[in-house]
Backbone of each chain as ProteinMPNN parsed JSONL, in Angstrom:
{"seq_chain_A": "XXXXXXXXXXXXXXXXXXXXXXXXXXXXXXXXXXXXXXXXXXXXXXXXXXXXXXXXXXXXXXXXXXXXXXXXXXXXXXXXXXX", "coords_chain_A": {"N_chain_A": [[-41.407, 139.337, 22.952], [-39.668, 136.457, 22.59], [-37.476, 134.582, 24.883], [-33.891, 133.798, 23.801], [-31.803, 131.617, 24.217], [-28.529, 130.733, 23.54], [-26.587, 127.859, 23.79], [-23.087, 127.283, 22.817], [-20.497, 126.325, 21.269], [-17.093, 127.328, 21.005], [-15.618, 126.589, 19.077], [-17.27, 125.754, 17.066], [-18.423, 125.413, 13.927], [-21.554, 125.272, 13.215], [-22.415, 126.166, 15.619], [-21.869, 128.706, 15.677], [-22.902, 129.833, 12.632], [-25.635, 129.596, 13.527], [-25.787, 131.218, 15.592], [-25.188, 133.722, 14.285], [-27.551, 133.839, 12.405], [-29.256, 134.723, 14.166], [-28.433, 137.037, 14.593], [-28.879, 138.452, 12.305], [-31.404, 138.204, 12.139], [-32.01, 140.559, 13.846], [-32.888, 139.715, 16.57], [-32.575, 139.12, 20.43], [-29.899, 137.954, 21.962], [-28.931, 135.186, 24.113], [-25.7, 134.102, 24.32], [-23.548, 131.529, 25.457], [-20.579, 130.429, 25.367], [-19.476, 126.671, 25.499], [-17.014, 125.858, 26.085], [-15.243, 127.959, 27.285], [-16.386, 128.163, 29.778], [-16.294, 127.157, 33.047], [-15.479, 124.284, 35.083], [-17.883, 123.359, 36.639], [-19.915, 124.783, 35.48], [-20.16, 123.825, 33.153], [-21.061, 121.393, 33.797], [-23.689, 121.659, 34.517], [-24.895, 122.833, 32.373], [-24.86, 120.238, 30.411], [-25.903, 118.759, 31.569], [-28.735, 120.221, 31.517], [-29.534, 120.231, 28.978], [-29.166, 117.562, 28.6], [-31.757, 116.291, 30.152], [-33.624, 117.512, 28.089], [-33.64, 115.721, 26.872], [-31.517, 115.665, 24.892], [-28.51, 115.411, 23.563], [-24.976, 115.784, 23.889], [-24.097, 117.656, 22.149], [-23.233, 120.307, 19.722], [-24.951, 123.526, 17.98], [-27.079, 123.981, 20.59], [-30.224, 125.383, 21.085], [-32.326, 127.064, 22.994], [-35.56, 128.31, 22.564], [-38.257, 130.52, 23.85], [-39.707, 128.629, 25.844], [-38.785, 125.711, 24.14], [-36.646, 123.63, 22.723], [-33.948, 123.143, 20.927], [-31.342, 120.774, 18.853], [-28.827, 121.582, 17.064], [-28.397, 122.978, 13.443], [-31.101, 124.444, 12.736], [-32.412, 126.391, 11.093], [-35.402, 126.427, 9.348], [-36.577, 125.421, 11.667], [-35.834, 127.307, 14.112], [-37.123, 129.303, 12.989], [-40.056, 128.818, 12.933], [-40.072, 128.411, 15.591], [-39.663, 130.76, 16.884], [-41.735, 132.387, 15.776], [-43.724, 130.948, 16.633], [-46.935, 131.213, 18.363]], "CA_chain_A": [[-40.339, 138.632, 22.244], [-39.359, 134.971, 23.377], [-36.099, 134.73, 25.459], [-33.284, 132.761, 22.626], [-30.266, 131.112, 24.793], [-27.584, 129.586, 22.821], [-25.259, 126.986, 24.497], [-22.357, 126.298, 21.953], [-18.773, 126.105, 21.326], [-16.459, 128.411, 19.989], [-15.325, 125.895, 17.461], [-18.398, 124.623, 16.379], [-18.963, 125.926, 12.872], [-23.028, 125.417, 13.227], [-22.416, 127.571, 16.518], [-20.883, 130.183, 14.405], [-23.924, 129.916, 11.975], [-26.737, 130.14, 14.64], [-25.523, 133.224, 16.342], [-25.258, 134.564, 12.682], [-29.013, 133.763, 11.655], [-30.466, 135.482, 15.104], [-28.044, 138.467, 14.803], [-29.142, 138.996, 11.152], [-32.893, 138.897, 12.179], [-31.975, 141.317, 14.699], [-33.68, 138.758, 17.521], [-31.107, 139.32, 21.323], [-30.174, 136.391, 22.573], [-27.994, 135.048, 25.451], [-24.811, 132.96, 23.628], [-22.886, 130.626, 26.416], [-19.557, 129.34, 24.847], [-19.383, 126.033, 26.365], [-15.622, 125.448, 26.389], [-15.401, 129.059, 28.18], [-16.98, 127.837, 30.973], [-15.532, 125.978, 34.276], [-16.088, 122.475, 35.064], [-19.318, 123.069, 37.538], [-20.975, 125.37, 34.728], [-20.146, 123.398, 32.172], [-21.962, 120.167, 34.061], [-25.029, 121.936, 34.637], [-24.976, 122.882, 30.486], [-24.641, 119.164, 30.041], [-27.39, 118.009, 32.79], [-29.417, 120.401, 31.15], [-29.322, 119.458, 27.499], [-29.786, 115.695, 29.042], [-32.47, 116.778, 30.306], [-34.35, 118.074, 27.403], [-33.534, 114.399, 25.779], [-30.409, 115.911, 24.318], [-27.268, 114.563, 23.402], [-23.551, 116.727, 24.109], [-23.807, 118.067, 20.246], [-23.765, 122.146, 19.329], [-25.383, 124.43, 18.923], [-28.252, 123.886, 21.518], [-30.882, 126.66, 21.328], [-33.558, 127.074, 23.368], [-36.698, 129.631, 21.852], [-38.826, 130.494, 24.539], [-39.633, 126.768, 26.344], [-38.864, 124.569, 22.891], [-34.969, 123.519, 22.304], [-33.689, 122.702, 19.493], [-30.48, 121.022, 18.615], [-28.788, 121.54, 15.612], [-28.643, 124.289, 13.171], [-32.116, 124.33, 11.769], [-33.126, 127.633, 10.674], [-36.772, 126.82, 9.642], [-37.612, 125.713, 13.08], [-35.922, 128.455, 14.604], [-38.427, 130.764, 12.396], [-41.117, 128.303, 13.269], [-40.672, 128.377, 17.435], [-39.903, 132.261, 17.233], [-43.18, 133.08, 14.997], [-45.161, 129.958, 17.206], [-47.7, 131.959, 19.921]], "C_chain_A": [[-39.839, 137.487, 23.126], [-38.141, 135.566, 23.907], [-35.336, 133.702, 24.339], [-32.083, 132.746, 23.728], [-29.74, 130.177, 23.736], [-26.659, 128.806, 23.363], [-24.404, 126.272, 23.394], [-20.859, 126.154, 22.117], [-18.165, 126.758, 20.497], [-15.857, 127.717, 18.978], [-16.057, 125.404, 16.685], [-18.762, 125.843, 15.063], [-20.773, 126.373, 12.559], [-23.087, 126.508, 14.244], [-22.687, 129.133, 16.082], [-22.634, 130.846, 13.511], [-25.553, 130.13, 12.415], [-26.815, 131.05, 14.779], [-25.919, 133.89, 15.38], [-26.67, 134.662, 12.624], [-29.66, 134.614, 12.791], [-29.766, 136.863, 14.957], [-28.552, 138.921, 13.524], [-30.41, 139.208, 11.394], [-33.061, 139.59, 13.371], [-32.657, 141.081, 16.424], [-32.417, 139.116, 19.013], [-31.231, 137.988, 21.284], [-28.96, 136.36, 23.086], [-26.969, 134.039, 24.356], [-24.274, 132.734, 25.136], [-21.921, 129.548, 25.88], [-19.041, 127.96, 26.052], [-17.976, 125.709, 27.039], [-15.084, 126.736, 26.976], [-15.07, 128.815, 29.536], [-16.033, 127.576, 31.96], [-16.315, 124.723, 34.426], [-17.564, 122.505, 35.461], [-20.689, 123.944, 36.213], [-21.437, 124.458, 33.478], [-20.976, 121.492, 32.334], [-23.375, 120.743, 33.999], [-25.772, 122.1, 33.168], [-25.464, 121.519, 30.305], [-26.237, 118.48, 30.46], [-28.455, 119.082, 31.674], [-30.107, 120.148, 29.766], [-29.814, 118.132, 27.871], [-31.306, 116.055, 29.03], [-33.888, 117.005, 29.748], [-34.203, 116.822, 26.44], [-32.845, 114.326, 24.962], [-28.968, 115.224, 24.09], [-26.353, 115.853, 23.629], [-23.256, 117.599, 22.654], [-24.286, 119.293, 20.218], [-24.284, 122.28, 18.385], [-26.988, 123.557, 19.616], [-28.758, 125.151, 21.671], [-32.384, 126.53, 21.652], [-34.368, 128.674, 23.283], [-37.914, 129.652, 22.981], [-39.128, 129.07, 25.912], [-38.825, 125.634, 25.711], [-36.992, 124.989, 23.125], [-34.82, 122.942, 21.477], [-32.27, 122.431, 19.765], [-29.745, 120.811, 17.251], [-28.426, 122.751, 14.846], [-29.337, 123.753, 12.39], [-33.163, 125.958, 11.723], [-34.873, 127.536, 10.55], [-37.542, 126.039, 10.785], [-37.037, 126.698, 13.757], [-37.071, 129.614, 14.37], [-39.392, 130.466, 13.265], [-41.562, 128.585, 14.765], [-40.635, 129.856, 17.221], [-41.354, 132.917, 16.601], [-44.552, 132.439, 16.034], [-45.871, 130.868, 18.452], [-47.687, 131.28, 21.172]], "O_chain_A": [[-39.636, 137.661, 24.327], [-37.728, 136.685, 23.604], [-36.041, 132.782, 23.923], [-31.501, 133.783, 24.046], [-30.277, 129.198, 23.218], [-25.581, 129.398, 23.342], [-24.647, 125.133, 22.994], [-20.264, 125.869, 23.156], [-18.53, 126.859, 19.326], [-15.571, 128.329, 17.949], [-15.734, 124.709, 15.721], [-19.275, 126.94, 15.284], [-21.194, 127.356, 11.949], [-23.627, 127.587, 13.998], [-23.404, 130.128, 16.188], [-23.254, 131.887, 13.731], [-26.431, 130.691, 11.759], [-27.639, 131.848, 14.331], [-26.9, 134.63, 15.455], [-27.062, 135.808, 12.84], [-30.642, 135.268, 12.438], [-30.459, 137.854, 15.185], [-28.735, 140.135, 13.607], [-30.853, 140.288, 11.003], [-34.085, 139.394, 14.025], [-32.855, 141.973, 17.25], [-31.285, 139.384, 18.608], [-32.066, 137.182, 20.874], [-28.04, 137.124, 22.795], [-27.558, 133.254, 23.612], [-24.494, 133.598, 25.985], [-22.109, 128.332, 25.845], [-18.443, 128.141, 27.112], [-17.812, 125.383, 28.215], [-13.941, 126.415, 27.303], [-14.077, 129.056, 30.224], [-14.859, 127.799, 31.667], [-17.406, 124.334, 34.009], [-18.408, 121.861, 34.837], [-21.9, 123.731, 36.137], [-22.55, 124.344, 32.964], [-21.295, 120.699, 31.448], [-24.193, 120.123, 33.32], [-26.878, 121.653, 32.862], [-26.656, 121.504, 29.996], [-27.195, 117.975, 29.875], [-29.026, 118.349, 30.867], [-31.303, 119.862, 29.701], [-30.866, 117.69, 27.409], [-31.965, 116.092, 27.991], [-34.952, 116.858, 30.349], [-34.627, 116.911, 25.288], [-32.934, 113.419, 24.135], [-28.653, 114.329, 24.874], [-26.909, 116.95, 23.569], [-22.165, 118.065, 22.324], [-25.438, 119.572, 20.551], [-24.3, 121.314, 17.623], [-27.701, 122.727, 19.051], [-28.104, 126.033, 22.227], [-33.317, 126.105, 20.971], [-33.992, 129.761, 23.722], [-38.597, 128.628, 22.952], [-38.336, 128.958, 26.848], [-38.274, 124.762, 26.383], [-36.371, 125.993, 23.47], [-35.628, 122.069, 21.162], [-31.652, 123.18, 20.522], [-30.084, 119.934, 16.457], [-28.102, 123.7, 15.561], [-28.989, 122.93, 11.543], [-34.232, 126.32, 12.216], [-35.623, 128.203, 11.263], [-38.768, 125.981, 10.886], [-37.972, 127.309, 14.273], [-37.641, 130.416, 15.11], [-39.763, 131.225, 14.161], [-42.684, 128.855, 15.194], [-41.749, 130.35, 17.395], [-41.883, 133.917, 17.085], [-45.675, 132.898, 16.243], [-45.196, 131.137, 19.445], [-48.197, 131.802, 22.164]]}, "seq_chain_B": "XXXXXXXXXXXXXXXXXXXXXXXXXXXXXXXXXXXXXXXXXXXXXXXXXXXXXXXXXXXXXXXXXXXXXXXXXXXXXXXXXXXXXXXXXXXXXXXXXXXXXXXXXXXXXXXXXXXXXXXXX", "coords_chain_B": {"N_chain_B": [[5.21, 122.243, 15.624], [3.316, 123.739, 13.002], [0.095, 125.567, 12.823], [-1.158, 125.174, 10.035], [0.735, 123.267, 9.143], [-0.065, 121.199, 10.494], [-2.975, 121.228, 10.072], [-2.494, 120.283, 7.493], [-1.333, 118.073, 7.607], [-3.749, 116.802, 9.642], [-5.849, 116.089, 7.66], [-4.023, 114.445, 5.51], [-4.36, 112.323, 7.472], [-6.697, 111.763, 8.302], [-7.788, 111.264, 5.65], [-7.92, 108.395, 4.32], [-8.838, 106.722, 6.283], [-11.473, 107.973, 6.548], [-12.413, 107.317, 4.219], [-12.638, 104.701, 4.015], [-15.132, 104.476, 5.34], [-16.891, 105.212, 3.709], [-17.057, 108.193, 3.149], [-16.251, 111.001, 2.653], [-14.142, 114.083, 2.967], [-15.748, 117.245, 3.341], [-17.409, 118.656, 0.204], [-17.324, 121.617, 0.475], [-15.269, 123.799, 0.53], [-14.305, 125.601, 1.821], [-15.329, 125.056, 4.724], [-14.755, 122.933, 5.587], [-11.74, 123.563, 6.013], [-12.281, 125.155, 7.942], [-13.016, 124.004, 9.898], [-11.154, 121.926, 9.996], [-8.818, 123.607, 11.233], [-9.959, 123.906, 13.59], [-10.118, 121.974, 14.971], [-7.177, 121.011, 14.777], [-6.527, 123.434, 16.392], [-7.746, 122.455, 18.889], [-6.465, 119.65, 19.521], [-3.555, 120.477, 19.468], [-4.143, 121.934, 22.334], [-4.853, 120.012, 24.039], [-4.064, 118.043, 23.161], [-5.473, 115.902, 21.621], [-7.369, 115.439, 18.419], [-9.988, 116.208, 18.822], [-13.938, 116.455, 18.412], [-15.006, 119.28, 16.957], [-17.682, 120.42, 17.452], [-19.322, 119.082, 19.511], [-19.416, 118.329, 22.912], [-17.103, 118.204, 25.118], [-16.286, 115.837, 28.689], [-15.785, 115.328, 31.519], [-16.008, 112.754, 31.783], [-14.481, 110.128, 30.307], [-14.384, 108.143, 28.439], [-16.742, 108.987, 27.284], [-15.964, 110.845, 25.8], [-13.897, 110.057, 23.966], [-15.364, 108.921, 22.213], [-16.052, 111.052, 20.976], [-13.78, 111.909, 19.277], [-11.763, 112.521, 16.152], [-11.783, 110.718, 13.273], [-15.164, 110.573, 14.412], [-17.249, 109.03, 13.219], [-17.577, 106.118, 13.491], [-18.544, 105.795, 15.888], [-20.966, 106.577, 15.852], [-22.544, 105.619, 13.737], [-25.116, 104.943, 12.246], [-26.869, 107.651, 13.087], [-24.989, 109.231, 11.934], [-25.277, 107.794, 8.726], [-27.819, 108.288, 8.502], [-27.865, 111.413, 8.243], [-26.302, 111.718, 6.696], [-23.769, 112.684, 6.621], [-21.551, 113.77, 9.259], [-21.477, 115.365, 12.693], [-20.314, 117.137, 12.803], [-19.633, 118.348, 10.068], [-17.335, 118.081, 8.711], [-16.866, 115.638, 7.022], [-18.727, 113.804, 4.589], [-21.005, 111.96, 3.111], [-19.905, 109.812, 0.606], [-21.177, 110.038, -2.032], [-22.247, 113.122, -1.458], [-22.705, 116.373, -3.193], [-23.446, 118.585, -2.786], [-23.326, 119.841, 0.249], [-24.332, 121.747, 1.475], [-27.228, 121.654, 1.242], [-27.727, 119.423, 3.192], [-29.054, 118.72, 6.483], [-28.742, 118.753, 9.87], [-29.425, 116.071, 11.466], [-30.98, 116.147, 15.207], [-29.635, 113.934, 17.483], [-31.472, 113.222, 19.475], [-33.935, 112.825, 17.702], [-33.59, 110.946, 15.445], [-34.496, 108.395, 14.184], [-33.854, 105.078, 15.532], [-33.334, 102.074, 13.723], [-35.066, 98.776, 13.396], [-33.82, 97.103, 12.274], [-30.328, 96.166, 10.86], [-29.727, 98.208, 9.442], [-29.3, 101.643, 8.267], [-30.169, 104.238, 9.619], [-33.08, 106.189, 9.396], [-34.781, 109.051, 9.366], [-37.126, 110.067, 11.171], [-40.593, 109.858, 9.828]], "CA_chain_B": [[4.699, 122.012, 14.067], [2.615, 125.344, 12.71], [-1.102, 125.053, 12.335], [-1.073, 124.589, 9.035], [1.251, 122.392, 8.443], [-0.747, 120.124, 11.172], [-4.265, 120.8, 9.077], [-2.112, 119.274, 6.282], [-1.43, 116.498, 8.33], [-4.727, 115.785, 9.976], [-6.315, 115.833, 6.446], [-3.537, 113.43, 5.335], [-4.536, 111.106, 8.414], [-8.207, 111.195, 8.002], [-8.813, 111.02, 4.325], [-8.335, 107.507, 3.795], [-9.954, 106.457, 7.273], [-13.244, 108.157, 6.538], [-12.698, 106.836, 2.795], [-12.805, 103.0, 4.417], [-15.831, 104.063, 6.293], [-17.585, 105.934, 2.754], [-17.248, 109.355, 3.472], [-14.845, 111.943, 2.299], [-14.52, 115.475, 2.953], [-16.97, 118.378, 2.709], [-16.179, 119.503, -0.696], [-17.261, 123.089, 0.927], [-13.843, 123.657, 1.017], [-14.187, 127.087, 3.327], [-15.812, 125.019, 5.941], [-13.544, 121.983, 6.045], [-10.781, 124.656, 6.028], [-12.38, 126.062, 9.425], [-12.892, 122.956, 10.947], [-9.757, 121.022, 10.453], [-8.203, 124.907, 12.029], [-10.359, 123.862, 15.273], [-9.381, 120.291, 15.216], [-5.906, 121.19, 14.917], [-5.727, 124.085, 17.492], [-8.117, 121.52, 20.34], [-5.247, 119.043, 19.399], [-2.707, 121.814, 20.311], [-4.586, 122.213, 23.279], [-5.451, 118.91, 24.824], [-3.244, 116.431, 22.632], [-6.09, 115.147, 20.731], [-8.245, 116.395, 18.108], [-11.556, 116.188, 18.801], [-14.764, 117.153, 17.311], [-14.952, 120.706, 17.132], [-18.921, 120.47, 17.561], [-19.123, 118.328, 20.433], [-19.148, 118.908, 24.142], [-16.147, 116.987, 26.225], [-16.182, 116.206, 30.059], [-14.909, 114.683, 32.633], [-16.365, 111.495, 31.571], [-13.546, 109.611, 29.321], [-15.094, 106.747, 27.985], [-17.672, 108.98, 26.553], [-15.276, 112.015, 25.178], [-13.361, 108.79, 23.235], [-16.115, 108.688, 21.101], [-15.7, 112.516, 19.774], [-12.099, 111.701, 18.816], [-12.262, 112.582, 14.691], [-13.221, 110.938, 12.546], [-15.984, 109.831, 14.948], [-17.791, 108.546, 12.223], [-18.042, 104.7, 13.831], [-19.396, 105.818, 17.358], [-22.315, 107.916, 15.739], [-22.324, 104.866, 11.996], [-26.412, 104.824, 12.225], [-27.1, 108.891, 13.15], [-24.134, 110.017, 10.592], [-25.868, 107.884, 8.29], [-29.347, 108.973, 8.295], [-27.734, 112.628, 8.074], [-25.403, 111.847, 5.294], [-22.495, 113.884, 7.153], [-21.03, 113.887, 10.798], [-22.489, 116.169, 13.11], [-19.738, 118.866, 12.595], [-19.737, 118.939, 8.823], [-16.054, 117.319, 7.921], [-17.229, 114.333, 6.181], [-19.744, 113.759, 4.328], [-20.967, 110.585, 2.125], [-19.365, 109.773, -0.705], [-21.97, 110.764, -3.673], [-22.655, 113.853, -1.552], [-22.221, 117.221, -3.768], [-24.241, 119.41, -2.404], [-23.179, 119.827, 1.221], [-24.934, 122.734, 2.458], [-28.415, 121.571, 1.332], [-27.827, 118.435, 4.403], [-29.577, 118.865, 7.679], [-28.083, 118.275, 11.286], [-30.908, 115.955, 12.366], [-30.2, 116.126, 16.35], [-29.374, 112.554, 18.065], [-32.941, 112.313, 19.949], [-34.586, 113.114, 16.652], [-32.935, 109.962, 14.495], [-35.002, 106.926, 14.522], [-33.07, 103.88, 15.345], [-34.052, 101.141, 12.657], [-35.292, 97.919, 14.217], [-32.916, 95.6, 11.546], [-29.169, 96.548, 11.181], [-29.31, 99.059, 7.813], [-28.215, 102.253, 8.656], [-31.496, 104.931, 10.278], [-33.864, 106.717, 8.43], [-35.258, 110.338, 9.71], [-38.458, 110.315, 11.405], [-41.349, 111.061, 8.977]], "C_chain_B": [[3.058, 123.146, 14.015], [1.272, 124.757, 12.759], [-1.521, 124.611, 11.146], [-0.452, 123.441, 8.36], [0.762, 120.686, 9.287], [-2.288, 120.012, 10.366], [-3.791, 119.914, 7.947], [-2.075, 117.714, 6.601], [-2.581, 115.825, 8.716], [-5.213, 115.378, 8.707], [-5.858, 114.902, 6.042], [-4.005, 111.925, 6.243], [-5.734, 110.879, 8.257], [-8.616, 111.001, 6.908], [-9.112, 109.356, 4.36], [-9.27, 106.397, 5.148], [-11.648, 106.736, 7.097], [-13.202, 107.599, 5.241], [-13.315, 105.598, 2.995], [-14.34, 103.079, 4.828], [-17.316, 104.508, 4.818], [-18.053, 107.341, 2.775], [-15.914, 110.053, 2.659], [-15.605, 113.538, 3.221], [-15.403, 116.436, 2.254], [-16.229, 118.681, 1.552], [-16.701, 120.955, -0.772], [-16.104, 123.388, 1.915], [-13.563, 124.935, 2.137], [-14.904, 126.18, 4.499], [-15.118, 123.942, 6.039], [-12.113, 122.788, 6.438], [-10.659, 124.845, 7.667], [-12.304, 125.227, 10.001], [-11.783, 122.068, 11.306], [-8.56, 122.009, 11.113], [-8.568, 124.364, 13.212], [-9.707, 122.711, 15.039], [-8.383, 120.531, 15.537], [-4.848, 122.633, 16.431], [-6.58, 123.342, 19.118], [-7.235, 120.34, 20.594], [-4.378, 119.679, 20.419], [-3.131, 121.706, 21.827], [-4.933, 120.693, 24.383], [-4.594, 117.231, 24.161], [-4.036, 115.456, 21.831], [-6.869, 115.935, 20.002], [-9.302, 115.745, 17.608], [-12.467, 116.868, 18.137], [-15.271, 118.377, 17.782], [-16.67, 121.324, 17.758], [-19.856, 119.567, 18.547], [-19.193, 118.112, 21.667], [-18.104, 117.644, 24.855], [-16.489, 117.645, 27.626], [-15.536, 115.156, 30.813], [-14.743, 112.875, 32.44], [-15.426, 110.757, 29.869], [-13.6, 108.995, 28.137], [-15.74, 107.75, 27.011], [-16.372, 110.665, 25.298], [-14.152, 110.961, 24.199], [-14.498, 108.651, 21.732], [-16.676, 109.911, 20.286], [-14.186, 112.587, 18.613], [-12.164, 111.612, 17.166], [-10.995, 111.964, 14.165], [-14.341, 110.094, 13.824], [-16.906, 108.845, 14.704], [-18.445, 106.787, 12.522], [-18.55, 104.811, 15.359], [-21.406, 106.612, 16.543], [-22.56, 106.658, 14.274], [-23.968, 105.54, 11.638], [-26.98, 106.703, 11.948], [-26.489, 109.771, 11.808], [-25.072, 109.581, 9.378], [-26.739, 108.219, 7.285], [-29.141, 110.462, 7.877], [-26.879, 112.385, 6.725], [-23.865, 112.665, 5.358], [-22.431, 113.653, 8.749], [-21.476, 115.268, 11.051], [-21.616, 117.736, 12.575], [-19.555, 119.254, 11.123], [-18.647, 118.154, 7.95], [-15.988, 116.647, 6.915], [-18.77, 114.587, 5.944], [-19.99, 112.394, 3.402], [-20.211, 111.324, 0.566], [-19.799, 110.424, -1.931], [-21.953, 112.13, -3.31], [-22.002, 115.193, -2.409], [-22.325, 118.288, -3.547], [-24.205, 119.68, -0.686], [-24.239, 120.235, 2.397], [-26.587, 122.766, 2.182], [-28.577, 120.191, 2.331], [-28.31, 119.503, 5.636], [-29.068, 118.347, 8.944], [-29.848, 117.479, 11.871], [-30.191, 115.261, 13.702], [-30.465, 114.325, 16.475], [-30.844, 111.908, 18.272], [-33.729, 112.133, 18.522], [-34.285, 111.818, 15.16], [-33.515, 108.76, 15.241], [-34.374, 105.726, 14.26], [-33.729, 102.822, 14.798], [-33.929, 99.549, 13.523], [-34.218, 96.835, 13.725], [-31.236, 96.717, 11.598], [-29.002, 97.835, 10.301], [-29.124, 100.789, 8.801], [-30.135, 103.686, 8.852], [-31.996, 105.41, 9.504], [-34.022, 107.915, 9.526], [-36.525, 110.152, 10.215], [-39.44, 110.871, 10.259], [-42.042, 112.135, 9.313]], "O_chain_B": [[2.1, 123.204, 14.787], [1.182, 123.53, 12.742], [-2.274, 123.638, 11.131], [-0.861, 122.812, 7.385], [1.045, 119.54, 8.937], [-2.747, 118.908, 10.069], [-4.466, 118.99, 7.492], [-2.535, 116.68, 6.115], [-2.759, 114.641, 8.427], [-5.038, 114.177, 8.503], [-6.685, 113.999, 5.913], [-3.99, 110.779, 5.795], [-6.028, 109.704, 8.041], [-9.763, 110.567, 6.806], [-10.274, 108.951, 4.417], [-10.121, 105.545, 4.895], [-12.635, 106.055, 7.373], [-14.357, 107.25, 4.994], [-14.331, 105.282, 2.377], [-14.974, 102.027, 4.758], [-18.481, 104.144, 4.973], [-19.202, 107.672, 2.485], [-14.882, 109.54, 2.229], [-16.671, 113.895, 3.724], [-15.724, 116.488, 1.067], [-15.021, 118.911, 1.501], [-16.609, 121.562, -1.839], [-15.914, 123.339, 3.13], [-12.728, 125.019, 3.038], [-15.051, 126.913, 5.477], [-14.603, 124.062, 7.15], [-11.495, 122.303, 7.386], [-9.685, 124.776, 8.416], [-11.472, 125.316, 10.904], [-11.486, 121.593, 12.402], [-7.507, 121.497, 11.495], [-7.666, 124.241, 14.041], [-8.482, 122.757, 14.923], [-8.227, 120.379, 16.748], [-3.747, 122.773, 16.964], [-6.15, 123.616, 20.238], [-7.158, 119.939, 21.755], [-4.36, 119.569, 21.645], [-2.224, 121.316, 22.562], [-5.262, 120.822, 25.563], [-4.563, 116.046, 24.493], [-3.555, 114.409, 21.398], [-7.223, 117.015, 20.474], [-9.557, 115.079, 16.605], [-12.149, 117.765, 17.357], [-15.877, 118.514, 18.844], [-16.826, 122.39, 18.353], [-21.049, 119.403, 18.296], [-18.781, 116.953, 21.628], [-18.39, 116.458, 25.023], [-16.768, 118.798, 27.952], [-14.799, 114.254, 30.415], [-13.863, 112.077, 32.762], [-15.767, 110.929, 28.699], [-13.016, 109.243, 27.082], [-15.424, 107.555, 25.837], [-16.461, 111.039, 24.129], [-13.431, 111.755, 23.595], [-14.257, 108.337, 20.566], [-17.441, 109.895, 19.321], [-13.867, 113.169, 17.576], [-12.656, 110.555, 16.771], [-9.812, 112.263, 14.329], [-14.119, 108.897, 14.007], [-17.342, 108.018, 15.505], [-19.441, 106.31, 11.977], [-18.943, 103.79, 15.923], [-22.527, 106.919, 16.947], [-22.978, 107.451, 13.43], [-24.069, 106.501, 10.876], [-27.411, 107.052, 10.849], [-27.038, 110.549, 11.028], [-25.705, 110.486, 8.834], [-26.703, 108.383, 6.065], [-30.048, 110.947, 7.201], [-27.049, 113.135, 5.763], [-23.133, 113.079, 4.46], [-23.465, 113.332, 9.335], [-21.772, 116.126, 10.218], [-22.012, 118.835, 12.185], [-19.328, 120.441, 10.886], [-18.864, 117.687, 6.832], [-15.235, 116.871, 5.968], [-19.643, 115.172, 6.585], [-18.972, 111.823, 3.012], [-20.064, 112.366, -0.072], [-19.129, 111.132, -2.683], [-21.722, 112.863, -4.272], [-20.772, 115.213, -2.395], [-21.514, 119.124, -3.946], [-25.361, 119.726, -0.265], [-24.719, 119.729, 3.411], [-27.27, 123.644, 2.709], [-29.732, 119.77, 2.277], [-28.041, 120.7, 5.727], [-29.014, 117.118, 8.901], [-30.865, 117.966, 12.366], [-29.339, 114.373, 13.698], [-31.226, 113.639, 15.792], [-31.359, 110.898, 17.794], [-34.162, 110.99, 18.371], [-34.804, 111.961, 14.053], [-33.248, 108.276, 16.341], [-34.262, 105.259, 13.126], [-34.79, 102.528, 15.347], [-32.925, 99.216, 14.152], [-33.79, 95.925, 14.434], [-31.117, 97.759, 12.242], [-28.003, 98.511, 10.548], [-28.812, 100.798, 9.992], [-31.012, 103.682, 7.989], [-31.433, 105.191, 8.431], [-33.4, 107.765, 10.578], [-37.263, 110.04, 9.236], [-39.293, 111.991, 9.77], [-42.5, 112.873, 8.441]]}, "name": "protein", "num_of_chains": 2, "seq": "XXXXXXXXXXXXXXXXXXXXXXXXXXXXXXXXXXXXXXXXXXXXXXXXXXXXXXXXXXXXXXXXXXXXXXXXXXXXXXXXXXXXXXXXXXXXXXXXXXXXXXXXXXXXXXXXXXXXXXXXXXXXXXXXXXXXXXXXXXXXXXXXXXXXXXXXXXXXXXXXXXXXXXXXXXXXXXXXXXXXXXXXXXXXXXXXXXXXXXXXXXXX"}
């Protein structure tokens, strides 16, 4: 089973709706509310997202290697089903 | 001033702003509901209300351009999506809210003339 990290925000409605779609297909996965955080965690979040050619925008979910940002359900299916 | 009676208010302050820009509110009225709640308690919290879907940091300049309606830092991305990234607004004709797509930032092809982006095919 892939590793699923979520980096979002406890106000972010798509956040909200992410979490939802992996807890319903019973998938674990790491959540990381960004506004939680402290300043130094919450740069490294940022740097990392850059990083991946990302912009500062929730949810950010990375499916094994692949990140996604957004809430897009059929690539979530897509990277969790991809070998 | 209660939370509610500040959602009343932001609502009052942003309708006709995003109206100017051709947007209105989601008319998925449970999720404008939730979001103008965050808006109004990161307000509360920081004196401005920012976009609930968003990441702020240290960097000013760039957390200025979450400040809702954001709608003219993002014109091109919103757009191509037909809605701001957190859901609030949406275009004018739209009716259908929850069949729109968040297409992320890198993922929005900037159009070489001024008109407003298209989606990668």
């Amino acid at each position: 089973m892939k590793k699923v990290t979520i980096y979002a925000l406890s106000t972010c409605l798509w956040c909200r709706k992410t979490k939802k779609f992996f807890e319903d297909k019973k998938v674990p996965f790491e959540a990381v509310d960004y506004d939680k955080q402290d300043e130094n965690r919450q740069s490294e979040m940022l740097a990392e997202m850059k990083r991946s050619g990302c912009s500062g925008a929730f949810p950010f979910t990375r499916i094994g290697d692949a990140c996604v940002q957004g809430y897009d359900p059929g690539e979530f299916e897509r990277l969790l089903e991809k070998k | 001033m209660s939370f509610e009676a500040r959602k009343k208010a932001l609502r009052f302050l942003f309708g006709p702003a995003a109206g100017k820009l051709g947007y209105k509110f989601t008319p998925n009225e449970e999720d404008a509901d939730f979001l103008l709640e965050q808006e109004a308690a990161i307000e509360a919290e920081t004196g401005i209300p920012y976009c609930p879907c968003q990441a702020r940091s240290k960097d000013r300049a760039e957390n200025m351009r979450m400040v809702c309606p954001c709608i003219p830092f993002h014109r091109g991305h919103y757009d191509a999506m037909r809605r701001c990234w957190c859901g609030l607004f949406v275009h004018k004709d739209v009716t259908d809210p929850d069949g729109l797509r968040q297409i992320p930032e890198a993922g929005w092809r900037k159009p070489e003339g001024g008109a407003a982006g298209l989606p990668p095919r």
